[in-house]
C-alpha positions as CSV (number, residue, x, y, z in Angstrom):
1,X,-43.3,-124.7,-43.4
2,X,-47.1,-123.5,-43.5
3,X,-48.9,-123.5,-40.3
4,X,-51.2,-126.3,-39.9
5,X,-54.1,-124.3,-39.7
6,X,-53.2,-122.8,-43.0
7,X,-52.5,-126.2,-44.7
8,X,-55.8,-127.5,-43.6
9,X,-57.4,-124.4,-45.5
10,X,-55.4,-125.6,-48.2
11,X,-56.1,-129.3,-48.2
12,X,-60.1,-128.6,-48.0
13,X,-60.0,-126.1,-51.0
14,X,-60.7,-128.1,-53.8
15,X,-60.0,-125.8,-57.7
16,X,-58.9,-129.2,-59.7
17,X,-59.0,-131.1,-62.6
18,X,-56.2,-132.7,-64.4
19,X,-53.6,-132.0,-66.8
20,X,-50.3,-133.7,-68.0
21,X,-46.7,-133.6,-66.2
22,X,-43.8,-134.7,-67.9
23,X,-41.5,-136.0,-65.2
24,X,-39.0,-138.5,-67.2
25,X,-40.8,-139.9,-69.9
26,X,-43.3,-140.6,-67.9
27,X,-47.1,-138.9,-68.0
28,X,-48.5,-138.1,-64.4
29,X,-52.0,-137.1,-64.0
30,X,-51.9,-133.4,-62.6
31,X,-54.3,-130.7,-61.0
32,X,-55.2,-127.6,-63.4
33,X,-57.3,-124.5,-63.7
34,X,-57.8,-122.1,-66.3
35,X,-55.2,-120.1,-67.2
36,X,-55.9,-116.3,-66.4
37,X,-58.4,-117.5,-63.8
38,X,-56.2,-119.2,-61.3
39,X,-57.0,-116.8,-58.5
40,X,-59.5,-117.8,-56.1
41,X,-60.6,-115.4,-53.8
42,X,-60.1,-117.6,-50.7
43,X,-56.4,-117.2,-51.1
44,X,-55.7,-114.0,-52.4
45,X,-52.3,-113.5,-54.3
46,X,-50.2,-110.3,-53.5
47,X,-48.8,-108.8,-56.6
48,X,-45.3,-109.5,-56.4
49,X,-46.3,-113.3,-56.2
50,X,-48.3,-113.1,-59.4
51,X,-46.0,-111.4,-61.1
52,X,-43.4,-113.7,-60.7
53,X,-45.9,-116.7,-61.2
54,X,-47.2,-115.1,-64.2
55,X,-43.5,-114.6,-65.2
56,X,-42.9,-118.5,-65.1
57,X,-45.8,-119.5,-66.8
58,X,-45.2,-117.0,-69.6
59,X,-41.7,-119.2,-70.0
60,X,-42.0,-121.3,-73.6
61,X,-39.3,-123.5,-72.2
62,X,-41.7,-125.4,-69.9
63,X,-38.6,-127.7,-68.4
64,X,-36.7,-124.3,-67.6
65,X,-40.4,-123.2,-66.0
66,X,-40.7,-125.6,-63.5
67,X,-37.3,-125.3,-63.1
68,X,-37.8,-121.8,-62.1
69,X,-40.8,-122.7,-60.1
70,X,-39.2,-125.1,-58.1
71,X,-35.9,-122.6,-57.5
72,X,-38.4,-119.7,-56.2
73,X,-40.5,-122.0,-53.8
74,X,-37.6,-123.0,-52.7
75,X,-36.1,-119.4,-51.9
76,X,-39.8,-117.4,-51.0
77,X,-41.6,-116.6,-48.4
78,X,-44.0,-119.2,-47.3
79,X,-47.1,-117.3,-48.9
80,X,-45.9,-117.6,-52.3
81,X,-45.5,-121.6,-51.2
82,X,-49.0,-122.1,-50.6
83,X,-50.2,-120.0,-53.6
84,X,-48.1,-122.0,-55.8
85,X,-49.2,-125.1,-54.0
86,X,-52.8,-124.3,-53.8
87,X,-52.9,-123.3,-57.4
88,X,-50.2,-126.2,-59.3
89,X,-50.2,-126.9,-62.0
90,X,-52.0,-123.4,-63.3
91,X,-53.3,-125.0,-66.5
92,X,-49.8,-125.6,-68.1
93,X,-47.7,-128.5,-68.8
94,X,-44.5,-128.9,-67.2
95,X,-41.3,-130.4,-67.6
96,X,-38.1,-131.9,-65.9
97,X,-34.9,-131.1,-67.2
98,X,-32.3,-134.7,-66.6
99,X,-29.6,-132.2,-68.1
100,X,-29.3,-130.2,-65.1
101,X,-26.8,-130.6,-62.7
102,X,-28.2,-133.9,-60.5
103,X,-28.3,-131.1,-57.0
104,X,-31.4,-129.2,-58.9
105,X,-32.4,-132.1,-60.3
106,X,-33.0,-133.4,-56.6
107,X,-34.4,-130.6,-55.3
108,X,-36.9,-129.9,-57.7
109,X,-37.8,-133.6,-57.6
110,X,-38.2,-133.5,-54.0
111,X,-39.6,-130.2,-53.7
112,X,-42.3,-131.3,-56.3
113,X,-44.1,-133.4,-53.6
114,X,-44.8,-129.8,-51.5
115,X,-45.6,-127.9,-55.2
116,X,-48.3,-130.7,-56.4
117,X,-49.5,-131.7,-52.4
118,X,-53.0,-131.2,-53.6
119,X,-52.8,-134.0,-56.5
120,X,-54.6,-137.5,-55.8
121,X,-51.7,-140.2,-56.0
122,X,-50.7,-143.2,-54.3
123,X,-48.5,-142.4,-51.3
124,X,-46.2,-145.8,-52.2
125,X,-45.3,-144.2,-55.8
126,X,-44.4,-140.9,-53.5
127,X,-42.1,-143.2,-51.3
128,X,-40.5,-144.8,-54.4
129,X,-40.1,-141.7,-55.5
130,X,-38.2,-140.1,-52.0
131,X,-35.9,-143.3,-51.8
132,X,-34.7,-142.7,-55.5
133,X,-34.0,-139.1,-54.7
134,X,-32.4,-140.6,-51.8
135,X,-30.2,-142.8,-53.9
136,X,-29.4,-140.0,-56.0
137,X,-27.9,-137.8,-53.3
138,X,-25.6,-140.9,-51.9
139,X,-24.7,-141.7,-55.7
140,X,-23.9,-138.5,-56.6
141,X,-21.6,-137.8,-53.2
142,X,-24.2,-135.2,-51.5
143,X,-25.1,-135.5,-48.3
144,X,-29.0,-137.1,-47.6
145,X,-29.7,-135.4,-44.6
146,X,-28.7,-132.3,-45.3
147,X,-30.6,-132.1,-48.7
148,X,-33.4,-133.7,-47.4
149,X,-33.6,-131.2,-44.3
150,X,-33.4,-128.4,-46.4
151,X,-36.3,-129.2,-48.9
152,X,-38.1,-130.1,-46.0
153,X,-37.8,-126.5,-44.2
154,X,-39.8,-124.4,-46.9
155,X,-41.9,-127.8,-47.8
156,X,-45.7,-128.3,-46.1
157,X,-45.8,-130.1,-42.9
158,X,-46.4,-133.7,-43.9
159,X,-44.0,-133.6,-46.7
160,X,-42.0,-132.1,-44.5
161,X,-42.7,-135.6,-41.8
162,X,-42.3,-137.8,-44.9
163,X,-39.1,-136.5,-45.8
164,X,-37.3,-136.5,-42.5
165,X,-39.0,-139.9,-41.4
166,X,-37.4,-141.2,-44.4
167,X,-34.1,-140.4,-43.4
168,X,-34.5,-141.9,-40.1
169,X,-35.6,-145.5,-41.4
170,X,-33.4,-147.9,-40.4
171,X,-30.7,-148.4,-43.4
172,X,-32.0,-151.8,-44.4
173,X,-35.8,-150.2,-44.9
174,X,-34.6,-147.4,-47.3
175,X,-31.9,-149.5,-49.2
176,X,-31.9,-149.6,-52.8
177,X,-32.7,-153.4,-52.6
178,X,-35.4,-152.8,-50.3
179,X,-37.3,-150.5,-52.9
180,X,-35.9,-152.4,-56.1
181,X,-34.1,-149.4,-57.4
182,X,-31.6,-149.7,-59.5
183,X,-28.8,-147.3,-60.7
184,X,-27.9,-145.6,-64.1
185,X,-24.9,-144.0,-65.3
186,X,-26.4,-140.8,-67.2
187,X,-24.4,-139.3,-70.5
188,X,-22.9,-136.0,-68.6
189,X,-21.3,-138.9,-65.8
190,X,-23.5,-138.4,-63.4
191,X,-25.9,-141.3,-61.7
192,X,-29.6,-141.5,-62.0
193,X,-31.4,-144.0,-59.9
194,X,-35.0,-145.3,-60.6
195,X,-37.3,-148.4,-60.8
């Protein structure tokens, strides 16, 4: 996790406008900047960072690119976190890959919440969207707490709070019932849970 001083920088910076996300099917309104001009010189990048940013977003496949994204913010330092998260969605479209096994798919779901912090949504679609994932660990036979806990190490600190309080609700306040999910078996076998 970022330092609280550090995610307050982060928070009051303000680079956005908005782009398209394709998470499901479903079109998300997004933050961008202009491609080739994503670094700001309150939060410089260090090389290595932008080359392996620059790497990703050079990536025609754009659900294998967030793919990517998501798999090195989850195993970098916490600078390249915040860069990424300061700078999301870098004036590209992304997109989220069902195919993959349903582990990344998780992760990268849940991760996405530290990676797009800065985007204006409604907190209750970001709760709907925790106790699907959630759903999709217990469905799939992986262990909640411990994938929740370890998205929630590298993720910023009130992700971070969101995640774990989650975990901690009582069982009847994150049942599938009480956030009208409802459960899918996907072609490869394995379960997808939504609304």
């Amino acid at each position: 996790m970022c330092d609280q001083e550090t995610f307050e920088k982060l928070a009051n910076t303000s680079l956005h406008n908005s782009t398209i996300f394709d998470y499901t099917g479903v079109s998300v309104k997004m933050s961008k900047l202009s491609l080739g001009t994503w670094q700001h010189p309150d939060f410089p990048v260090s090389e290595p960072h932008r080359q392996l940013i620059q790497t990703i977003l050079d990536e025609s496949d754009r659900t294998k690119a967030y793919h990517d994204l998501a798999d090195a913010y989850m195993a970098s330092d916490a600078d390249f976190r915040l860069t990424v998260s300061q700078y999301w969605s870098f004036d590209a479209k992304w997109g989220f890959d069902k195919k993959r096994p349903p582990l990344q798919r998780i992760r990268a779901s849940l991760i996405w919440y530290s990676i797009a912090v800065k985007d204006s949504r409604d907190n209750r679609d970001d709760l709907m969207g925790i106790a699907a994932n959630y759903h999709k660990c217990v469905a799939n036979g992986f262990d909640p707490n411990k994938v929740f806990r370890s998205v929630a190490e590298v993720s910023l600190p009130f992700i971070a709070q969101l995640l774990i309080d989650f975990i901690n609700r009582p069982p009847d306040s994150r049942s599938m019932v009480a956030f009208g999910l409802t459960q899918t078996v996907l072609e490869d076998g394995t379960i997808d849970i939504g609304w």
